[in-house]
N, C-alpha and C positions, 0 to 999 in steps of 0.2 A: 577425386573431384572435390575442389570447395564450394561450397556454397556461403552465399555472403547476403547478407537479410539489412533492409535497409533501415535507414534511424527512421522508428516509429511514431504518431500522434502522442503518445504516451509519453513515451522518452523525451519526445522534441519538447510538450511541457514543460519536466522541468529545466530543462535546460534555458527555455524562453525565460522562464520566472527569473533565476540567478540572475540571466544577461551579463551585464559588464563587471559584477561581483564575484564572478567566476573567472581567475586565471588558469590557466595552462599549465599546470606545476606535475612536476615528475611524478608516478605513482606514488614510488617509496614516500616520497615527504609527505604526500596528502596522507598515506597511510602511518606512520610514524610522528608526524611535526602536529603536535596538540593543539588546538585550537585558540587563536588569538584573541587576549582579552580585551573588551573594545566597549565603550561607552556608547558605543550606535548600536548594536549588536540589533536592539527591538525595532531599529530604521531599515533592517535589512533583510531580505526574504526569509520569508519563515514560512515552513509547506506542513504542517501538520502539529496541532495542539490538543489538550487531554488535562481532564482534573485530575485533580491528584489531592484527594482529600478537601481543606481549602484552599488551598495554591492550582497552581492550572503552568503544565510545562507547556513550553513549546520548542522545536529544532526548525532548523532552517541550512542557510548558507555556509560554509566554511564551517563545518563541525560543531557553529550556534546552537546549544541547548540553556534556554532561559527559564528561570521560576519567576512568575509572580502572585505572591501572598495575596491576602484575605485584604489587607490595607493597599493593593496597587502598586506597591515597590518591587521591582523587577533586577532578578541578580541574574547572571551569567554563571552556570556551571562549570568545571574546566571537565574538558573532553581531550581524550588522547589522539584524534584525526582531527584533520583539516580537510572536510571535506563537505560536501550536499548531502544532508538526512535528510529521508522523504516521509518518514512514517515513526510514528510513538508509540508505544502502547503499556499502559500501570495495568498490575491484576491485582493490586492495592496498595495501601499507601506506601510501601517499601519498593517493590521492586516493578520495575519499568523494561523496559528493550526498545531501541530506534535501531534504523537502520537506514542504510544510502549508495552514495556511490562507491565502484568498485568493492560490490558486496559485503559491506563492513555491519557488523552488527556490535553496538557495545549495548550494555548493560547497565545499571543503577540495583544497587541493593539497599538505599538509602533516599529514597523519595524521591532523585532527579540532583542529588545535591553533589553528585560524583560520579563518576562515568568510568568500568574499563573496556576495553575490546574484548571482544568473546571468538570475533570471527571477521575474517576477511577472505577477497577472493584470491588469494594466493593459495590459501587453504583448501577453498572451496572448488578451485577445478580442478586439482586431483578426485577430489570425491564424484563431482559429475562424469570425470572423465573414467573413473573404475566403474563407476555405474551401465556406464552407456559402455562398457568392454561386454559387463559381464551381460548384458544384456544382449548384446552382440551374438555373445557364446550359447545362451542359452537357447537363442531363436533357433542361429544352424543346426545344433542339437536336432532341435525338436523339428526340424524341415529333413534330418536323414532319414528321422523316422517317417514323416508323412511328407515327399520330396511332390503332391499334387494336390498340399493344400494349398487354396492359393490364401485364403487369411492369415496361413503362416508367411507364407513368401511378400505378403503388403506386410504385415509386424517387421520383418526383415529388412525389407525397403526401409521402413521408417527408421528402423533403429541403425541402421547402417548410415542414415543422413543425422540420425543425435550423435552418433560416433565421430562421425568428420567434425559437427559443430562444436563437442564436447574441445577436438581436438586444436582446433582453429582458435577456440577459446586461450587452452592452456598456454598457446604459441603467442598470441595476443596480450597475456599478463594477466592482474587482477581489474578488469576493466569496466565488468558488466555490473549493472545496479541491481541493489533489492531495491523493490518500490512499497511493497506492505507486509503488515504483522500483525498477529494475533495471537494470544499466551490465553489458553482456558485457566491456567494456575501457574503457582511458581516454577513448575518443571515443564509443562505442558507446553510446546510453542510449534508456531509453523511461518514460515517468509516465504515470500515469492519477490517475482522479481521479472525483466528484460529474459527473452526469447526463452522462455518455459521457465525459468527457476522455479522450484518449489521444496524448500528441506524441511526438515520437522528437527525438534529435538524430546527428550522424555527427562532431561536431567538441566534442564533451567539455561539450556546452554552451554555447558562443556561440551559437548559434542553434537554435531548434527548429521543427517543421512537424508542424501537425496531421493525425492518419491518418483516412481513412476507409474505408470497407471493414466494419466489425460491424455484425453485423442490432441493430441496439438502437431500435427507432423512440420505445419509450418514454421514451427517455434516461434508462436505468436507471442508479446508479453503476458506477462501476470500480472495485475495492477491491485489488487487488493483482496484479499483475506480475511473470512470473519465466520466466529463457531458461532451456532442457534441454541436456541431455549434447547431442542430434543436431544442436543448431541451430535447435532450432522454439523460437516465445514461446506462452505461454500466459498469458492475462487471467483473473482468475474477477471474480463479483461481485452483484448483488441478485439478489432470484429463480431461485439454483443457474445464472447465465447460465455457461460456459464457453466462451472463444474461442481457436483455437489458429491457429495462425500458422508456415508455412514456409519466407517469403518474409519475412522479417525485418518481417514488419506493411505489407508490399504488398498482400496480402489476408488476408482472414481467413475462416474456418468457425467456423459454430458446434456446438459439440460436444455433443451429447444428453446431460443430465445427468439422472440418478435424484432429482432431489430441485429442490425451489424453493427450499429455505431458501438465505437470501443466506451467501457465503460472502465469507469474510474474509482468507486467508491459505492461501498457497502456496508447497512446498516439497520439492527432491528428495532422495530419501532415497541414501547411497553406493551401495545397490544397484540403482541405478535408477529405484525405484518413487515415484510421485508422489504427494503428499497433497495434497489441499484441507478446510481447515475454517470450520467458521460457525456458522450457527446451530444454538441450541435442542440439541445434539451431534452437529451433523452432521461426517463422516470418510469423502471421497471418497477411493479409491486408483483409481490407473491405472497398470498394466504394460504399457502399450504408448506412453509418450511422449504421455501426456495424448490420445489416441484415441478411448478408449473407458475408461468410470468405471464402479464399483461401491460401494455403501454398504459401511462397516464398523461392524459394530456396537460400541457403547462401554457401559464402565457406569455414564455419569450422562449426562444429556439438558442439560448445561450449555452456553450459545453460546462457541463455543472462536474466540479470536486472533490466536493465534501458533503456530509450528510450531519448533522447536529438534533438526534431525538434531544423531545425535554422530555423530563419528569411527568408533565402533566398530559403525556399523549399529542402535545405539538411536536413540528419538527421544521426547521432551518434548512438548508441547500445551500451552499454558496457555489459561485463561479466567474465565470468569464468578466472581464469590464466592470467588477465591484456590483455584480446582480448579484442578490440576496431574494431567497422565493422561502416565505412562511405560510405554514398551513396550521391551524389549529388541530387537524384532528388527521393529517396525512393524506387528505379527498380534496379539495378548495385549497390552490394556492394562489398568493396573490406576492407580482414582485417587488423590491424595494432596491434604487440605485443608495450605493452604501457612499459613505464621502471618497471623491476621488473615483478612476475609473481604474485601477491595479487589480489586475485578476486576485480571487482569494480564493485561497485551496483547502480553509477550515474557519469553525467557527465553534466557541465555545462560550457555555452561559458560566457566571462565575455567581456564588450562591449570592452577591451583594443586589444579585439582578441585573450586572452589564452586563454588554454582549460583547464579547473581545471577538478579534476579526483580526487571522493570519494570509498573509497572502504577499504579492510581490513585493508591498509595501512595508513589508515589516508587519506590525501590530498595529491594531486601531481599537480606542476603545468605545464603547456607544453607551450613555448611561442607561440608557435600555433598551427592550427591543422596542423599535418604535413604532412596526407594523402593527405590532399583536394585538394592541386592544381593539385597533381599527379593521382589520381582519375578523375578528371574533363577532 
């Protein structure tokens, strides 16, 4: 039997963001044909940015990975794909990891100034798909031995519907996306990704291993990834799923969440507190290390992106139509229409005090935040 899972709220994003900047090109090339150097490059979608010492990267469309310095001068990286990176992430000022479509994950071991591949899904559904074998193997195993459990026989069920999708996959190419990333240190990493992905790596990326462990039968997506102060990971993603992890993604729970809107982006605030956002306006906080969640209410119902803590205990949101929601202290937020109405999927403060603003638009820059003082 196949089973075939539809393009999801998540997915459909970024695809909406790219729009017309996104051709139809064969796998191999987007995966192989390095990224075209282009003087518009900061006019063109860019889904995810990050400081990096005093510079601040960002990726975007067609394998785009841009620096801009401490003075506002904005280079282009060269990248060996052509393709949508959805997600960045520096564990200091050396080494970076993005990642995007058809699973590809490169790497920077030099600020953002150089880019190789580490991984794509060509790679990557073999590994899902030994996974979801042995997985397979091991379930019947253990149903010879207890042939009237029935928690063995639902384990089974499930894993014999990742077995098909593993399989369907491989048959299909390297097609399915990472959407998020997170590196505790230079070896330390974990990506998710479209209908379950989740690999870890312990060697910086030379190699990776698929987790399993999340109740997902649906193979809902993965949309974003992030470790906590204590040591646990937490996952969010389609239908308010939240997964938390204490065992570095050895196992996992799933964490009851107030809400099914899909959420998109996860982030710890200095004082602890944890945000999740997503759809439609949803703003999950949790004061106990992603535990246990509660709605916050906002005042516009827009599907929110990104999360941007500051330094100072504020924190940014960006989303839908160029809405921008600042809170001074993460409790009281107040919105801000940003110039133009281009969804933005990130926002970063740059140490000069502007607020750089990525999203369908390309870059935008704001010499400051202009809410904040008036908010406070």
């Amino acid at each position: 039997m196949t089973h075939t899972i539809a393009l999801r709220p998540a997915l459909a994003l970024l695809l909406l963001v790219v729009g017309a900047t996104t051709q139809a090109l064969p796998l191999n090339d987007r995966l192989e044909r390095p990224a075209h150097l282009s003087p518009l490059a900061e006019r063109e979608a860019l889904t995810d940015i990050q400081p990096v010492g005093d510079s601040q990267v960002m990726v975007g469309t067609a394998g785009h990975i841009l620096l801009r310095n401490a003075s506002g001068q904005v280079q282009q990286a060269r990248v060996p794909v052509d393709l949508l990176l959805t997600a960045v992430q520096f564990v200091d000022a050396k080494h970076g990891w993005a990642v995007g479509h058809d699973g590809v994950i490169v790497h920077s071991n030099d600020g953002g100034l150089s880019w190789r591949k580490q991984l794509d899904g060509h790679a990557i559904n073999p590994l899902l798909l030994k996974a979801a074998e042995d997985d397979v193997a091991r379930l019947e195993q253990a149903l010879v031995a207890a042939p009237d459990d029935p928690a063995l026989a639902s384990a089974l069920d499930n894993a014999m519907f990742a077995l098909d999708d593993a399989q369907a996959a491989s048959a299909a190419g390297p097609s399915r996306p990472l959407l998020g990333v997170w590196f505790r240190n230079a070896r330390e990493g974990w990506v998710v990704g479209a209908y379950g992905m989740i690999l870890k790596t312990d060697d910086g990326g030379v190699t990776w291993q698929p987790l399993n462990g999340l109740e997902n039968p649906d193979r809902l997506h993965l949309n974003s990834v992030l470790g906590l102060t204590d040591g646990s990971l937490l996952v969010a993603g389609e239908g308010g799923r939240l997964y938390r992890s204490g065992d570095d993604g050895a196992h996992w729970s799933s964490v009851q969440s107030p809400t099914e809107a899909s959420l998109y982006a996860l982030a710890q605030l200095p004082n602890g507190e944890v945000l999740a956002a997503g759809f439609g306006g949803t703003l999950l906080v949790s004061n106990d290390q992603g535990e246990r969640w509660m709605a916050r209410r906002l005042p516009v119902n827009v599907s929110l992106y990104g999360i941007r803590p500051l330094a100072d205990g504020g924190v940014v949101l960006a989303g839908q139509g160029g809405t921008l929601l600042f809170s001074p202290d993460g409790q009281r937020f107040e919105a801000w229409q940003a110039p133009g109405k281009a969804a933005l999927l990130n926002t970063s403060l740059a140490r000069t005090g502007e607020l750089l603003l990525v999203g369908a638009a390309g870059l935008q820059v704001l010499p400051t935040i202009p809410f904040k003082v008036h908010a406070q």
